[in-house]
Wavefront OBJ file of the C-alpha trace (Angstrom):
o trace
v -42.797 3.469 -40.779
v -39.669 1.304 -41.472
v -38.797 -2.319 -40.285
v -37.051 -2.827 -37.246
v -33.662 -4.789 -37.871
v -30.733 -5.889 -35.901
v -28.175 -3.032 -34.708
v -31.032 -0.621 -34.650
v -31.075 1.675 -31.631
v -34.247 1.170 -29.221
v -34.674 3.892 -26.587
v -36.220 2.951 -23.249
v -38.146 5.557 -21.086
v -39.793 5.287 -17.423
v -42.996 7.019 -18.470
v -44.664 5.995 -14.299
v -42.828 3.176 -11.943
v -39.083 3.383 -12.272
v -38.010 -0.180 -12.581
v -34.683 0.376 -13.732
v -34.445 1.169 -10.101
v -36.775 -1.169 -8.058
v -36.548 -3.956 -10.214
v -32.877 -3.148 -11.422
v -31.816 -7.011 -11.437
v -34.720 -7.799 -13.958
v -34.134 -4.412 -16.054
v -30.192 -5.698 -16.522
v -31.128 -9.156 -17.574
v -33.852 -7.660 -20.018
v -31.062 -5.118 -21.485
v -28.480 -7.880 -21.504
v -31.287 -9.951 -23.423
v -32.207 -7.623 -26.414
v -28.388 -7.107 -26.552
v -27.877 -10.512 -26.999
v -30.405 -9.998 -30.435
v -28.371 -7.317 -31.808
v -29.668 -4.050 -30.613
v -28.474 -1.147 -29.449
v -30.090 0.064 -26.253
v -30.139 3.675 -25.373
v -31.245 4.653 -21.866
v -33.099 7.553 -21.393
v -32.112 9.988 -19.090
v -34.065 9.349 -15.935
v -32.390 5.322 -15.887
v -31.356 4.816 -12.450
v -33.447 7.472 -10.686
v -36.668 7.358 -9.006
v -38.845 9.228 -6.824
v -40.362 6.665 -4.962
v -43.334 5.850 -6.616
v -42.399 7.681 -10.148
v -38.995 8.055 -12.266
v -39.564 11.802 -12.047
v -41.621 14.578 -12.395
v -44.325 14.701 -15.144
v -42.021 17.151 -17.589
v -39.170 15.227 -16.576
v -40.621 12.203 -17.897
v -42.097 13.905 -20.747
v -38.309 15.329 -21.373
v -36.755 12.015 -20.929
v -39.280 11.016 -23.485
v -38.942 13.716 -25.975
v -35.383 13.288 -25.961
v -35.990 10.019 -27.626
v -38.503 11.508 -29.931
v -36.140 13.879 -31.295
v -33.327 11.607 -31.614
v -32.364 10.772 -35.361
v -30.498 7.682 -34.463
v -33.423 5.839 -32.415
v -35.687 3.606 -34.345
v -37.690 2.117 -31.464
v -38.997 3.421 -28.240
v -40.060 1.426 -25.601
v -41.406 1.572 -21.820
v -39.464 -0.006 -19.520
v -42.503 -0.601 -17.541
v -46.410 1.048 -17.006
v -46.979 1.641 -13.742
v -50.217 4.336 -12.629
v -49.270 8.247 -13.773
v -48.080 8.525 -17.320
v -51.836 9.994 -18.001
v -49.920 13.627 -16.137
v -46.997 13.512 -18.783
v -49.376 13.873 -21.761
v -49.341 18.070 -21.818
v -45.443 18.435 -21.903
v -44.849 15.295 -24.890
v -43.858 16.698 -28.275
v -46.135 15.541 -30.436
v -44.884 17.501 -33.434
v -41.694 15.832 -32.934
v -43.236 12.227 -33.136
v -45.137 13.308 -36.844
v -41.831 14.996 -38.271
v -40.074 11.659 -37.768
v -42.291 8.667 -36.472
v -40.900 5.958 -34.899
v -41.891 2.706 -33.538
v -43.243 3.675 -30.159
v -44.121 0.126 -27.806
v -45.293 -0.357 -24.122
v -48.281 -1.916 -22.309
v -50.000 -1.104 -19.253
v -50.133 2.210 -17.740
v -48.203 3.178 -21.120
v -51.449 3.258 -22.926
v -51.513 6.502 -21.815
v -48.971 7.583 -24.075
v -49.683 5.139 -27.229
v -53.130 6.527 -27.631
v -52.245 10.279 -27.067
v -49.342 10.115 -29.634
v -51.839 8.235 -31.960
v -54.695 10.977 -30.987
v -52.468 14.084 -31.754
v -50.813 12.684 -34.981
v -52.971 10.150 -36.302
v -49.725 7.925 -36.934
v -49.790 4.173 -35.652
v -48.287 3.208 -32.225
v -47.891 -0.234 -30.319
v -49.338 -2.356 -27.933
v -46.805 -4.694 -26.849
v -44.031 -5.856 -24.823
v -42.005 -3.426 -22.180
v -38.015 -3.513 -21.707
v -38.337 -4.930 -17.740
v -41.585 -7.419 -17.417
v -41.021 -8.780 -20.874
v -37.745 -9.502 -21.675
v -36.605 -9.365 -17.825
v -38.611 -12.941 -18.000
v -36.874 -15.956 -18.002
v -37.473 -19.066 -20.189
v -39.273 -20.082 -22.035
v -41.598 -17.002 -21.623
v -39.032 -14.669 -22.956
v -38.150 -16.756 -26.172
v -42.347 -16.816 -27.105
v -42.549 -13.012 -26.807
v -39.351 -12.798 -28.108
v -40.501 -14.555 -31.600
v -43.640 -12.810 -31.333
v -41.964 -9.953 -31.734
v -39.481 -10.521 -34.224
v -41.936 -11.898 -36.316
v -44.079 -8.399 -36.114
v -41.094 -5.951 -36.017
v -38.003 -7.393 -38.025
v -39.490 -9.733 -40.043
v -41.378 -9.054 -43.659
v -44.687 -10.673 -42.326
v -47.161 -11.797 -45.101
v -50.163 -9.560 -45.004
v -52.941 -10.931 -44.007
v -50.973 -12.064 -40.539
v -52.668 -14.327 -38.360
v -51.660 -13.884 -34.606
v -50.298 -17.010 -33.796
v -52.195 -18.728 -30.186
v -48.959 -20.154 -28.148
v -49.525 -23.493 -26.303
v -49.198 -22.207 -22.769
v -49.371 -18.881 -20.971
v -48.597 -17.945 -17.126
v -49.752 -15.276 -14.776
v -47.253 -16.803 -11.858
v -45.979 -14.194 -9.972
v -43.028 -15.818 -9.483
v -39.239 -15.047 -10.904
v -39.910 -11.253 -10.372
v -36.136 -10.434 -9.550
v -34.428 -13.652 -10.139
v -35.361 -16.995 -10.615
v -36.325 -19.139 -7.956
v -38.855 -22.031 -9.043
v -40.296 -22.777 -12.477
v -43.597 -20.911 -13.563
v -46.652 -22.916 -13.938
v -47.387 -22.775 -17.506
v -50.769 -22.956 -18.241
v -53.017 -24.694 -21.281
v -53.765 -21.797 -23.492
v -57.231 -20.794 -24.782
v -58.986 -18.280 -26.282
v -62.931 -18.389 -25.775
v -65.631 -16.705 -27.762
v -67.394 -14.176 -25.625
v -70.493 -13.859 -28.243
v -70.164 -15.335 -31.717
v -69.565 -13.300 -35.362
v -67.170 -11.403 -37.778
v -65.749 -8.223 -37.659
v -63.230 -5.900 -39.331
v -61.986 -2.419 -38.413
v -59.690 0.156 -36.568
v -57.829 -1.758 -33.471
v -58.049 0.677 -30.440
v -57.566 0.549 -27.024
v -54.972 -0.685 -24.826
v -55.296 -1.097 -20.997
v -58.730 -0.402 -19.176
v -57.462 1.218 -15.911
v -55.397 3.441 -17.585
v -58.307 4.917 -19.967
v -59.645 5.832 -16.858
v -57.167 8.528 -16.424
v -57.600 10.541 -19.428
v -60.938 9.393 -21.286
v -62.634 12.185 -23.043
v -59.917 14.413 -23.306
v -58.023 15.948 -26.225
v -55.243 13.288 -25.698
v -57.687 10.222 -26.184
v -58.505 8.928 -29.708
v -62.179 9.642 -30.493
v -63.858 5.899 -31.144
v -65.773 5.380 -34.700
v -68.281 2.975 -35.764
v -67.182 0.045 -36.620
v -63.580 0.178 -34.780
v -62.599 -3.231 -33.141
v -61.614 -2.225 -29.286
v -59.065 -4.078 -27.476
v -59.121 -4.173 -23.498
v -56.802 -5.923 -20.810
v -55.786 -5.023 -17.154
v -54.281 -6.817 -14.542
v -55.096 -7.572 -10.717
v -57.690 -5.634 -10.559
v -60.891 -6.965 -8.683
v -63.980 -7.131 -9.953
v -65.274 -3.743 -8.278
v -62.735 -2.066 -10.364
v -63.622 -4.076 -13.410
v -67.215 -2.876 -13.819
v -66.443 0.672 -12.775
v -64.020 0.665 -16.024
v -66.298 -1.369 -18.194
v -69.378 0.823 -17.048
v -66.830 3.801 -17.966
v -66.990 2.716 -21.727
v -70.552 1.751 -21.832
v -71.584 5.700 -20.550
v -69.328 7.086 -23.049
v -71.666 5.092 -25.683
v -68.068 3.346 -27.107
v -70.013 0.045 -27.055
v -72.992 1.101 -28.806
v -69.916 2.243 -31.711
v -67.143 -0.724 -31.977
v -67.678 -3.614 -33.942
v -66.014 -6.075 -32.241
v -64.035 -6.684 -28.609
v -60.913 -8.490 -28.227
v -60.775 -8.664 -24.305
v -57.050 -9.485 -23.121
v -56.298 -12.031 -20.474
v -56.955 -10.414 -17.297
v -53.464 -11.451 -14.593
v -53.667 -12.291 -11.198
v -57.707 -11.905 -11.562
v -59.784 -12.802 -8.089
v -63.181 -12.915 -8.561
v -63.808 -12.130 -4.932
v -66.212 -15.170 -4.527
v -68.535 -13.499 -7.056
v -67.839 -16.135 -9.742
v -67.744 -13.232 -12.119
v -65.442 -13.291 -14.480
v -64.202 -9.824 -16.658
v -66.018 -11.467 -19.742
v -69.821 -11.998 -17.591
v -68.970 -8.437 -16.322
v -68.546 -6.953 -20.043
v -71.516 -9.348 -21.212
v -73.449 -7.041 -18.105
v -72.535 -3.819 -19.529
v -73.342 -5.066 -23.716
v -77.011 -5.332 -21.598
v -77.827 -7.654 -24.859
v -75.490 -5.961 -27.665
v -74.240 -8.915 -29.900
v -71.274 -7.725 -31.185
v -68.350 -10.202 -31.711
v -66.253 -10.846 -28.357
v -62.633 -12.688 -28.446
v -61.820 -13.418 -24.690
v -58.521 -15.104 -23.029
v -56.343 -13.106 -25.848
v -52.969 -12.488 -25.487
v -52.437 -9.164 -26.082
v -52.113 -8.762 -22.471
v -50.267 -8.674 -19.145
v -49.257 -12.259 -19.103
v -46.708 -14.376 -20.884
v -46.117 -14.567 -23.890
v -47.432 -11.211 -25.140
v -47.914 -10.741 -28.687
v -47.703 -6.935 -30.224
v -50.523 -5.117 -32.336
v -50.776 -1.902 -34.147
v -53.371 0.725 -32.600
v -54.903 2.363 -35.697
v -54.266 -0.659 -37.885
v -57.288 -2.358 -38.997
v -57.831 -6.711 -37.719
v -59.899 -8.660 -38.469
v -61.896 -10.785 -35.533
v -63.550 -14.033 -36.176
v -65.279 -14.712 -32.745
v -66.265 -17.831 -33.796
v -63.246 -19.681 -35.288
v -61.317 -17.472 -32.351
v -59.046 -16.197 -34.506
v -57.281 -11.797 -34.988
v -56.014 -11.252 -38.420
v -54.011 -8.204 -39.156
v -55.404 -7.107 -42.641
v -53.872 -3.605 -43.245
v -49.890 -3.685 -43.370
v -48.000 -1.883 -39.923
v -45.214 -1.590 -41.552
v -42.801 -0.737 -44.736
v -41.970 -3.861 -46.463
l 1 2 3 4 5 6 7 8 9 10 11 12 13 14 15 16 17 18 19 20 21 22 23 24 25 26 27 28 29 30 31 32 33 34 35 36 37 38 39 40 41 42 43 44 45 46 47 48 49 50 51 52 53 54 55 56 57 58 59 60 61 62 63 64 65 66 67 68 69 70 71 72 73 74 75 76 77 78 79 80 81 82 83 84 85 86 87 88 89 90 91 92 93 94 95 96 97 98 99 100 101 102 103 104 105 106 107 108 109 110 111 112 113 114 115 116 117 118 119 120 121 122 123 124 125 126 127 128 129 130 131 132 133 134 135 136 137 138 139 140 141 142 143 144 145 146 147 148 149 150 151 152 153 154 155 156 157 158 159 160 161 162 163 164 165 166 167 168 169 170 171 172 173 174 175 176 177 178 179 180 181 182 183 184 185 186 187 188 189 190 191 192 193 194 195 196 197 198 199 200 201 202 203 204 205 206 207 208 209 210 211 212 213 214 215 216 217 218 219 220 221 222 223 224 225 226 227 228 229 230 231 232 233 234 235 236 237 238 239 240 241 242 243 244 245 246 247 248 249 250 251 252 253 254 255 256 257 258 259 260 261 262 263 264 265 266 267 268 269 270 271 272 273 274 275 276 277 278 279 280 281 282 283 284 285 286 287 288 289 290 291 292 293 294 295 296 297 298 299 300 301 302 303 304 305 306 307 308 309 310 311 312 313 314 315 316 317 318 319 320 321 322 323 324 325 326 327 328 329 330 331
């Protein structure tokens, strides 16, 4: 799959929410912002509508998105946002058009829906990483971290081994939505060691919630020994949480992945519990040892850094460290 360079054409899609609508200040800044880098930005046809909740039907979405797909001159395609029903697009997407010419296909969230199906029916590598509107809508210094994150993954020719880089700070202030009106709090950054050990394989996974929608069907990837998973969600509480996690556990994915990188969890309230998602996985391992990176940032909060699902990493628990070991792109 080929580099991503400046004056490339990225395509944006509203695969659930339709924030080119509801959040159509922060969708113009973030479209202003990847201008500013160079790109071309191509708006897929359901920009500027909504149906409430949703940008469209499911096959207009799916449309919207095979339009895209098919479209010789886009190198990149990429969410605007996630939001809760892309799992109903997945029977109407052309998957045969995403093998005859693969692109570069990025979201987060709800959009995991889509990244693992296209990676399920085609077996060719898709993205966990930043969306057009909560991304690069952000304001400084947020934006600039992802930003180089980003670059450094897509455009740049990235040594292989790659070590994902830990920035200093990270926020989950929900604060600056539409336009800027205090500073975030920016946060020490830290990423803990769930349980200890070294592990190499597969990166799967995406966002929890969203597995829940289509888990077990054709559309999601079957797990294999030894694959590392990678989970995140956001504001969900910790009801929710063990529902999901219990989700993986009876589908005997634990008792098959190596390793866990576990994705910082925004806007989490514990409820008074004092559980936190990691004691909540550590439940559900019921004494499995395997390798657990927690706090990562591969996640809902800022910065966001971008990964390759069906790329292999490498996770060192113990020095808290992901290495990308198998090359994501053409050099």
């Amino acid at each position: 799959m080929k580099r991503l360079k400046q004056g490339d054409t990225i395509g944006i899609f509203s695969p659930s929410s339709p924030a080119t609508v509801n959040a159509e200040p922060r969708y113009k800044r973030a479209k202003v912002f990847l201008e500013s880098k160079g790109f071309i930005v191509k708006e897929g046809n359901l920009t500027g509508k909504a149906e409430e909740y949703r940008s469209g039907t499911p096959k207009e979405r799916a449309d919207e998105l095979n339009e895209l797909l098919r479209d010789p001159d886009v190198t990149m395609i990429m969410s605007t946002i996630g939001g809760t029903n892309s799992n109903s697009m997945l029977p109407y997407i052309d998957y045969e058009a995403f093998k005859q010419n693969p692109k570069l296909v990025v979201g987060y969230s709800d959009t995991t829906a889509i990244l693992l199906a296209l990676y399920a029916k085609t077996g060719i590598p898709t993205f966990y990483g930043p969306a057009l509107v909560p991304s690069f809508g952000e304001f400084e210094p947020l934006v600039n971290d992802t930003y180089r994150y980003f670059e450094k993954y897509f455009l740049k020719v990235t040594d292989c081994p790659y070590e994902v880089p830990m920035s200093d700070y990270w926020s989950d202030e929900p604060v600056n939505w539409l336009e800027k009106t205090t500073e975030k709090k920016l946060y020490p950054n830290e990423w803990v060691t769930g349980n200890g050990g070294v592990a190499e394989g597969r990166l799967i996974g995406g966002n929890l919630n969203t597995m829940y929608g289509f888990i077990g069907s054709p559309y999601f990837p079957e797990i294999k020994q030894g694959d590392i998973l990678l989970i995140e969600d956001c504001t969900k509480p910790p009801s929710v949480v063990e529902k999901n996690l219990a989700m993986l556990k009876v589908h005997g994915i634990f008792e098959k992945v190596a390793g866990i990188i576990l994705g910082k969890h925004e806007l989490y309230d514990d409820l008074g519990t004092g559980k936190q998602p990691l004691d909540l996985l550590l439940e559900q391992l019921d004494g499995l040892t395997i390798p657990i990176l927690a706090e990562f940032d591969t996640c809902h909060t800022h910065p966001m850094h971008p990964l390759a699902i069906g790329k292999k990493v490498k996770l060192d628990a113990d020095a808290t460290t992901v290495v990308c070991t198998e090359r994501w792109l053409d050099v």
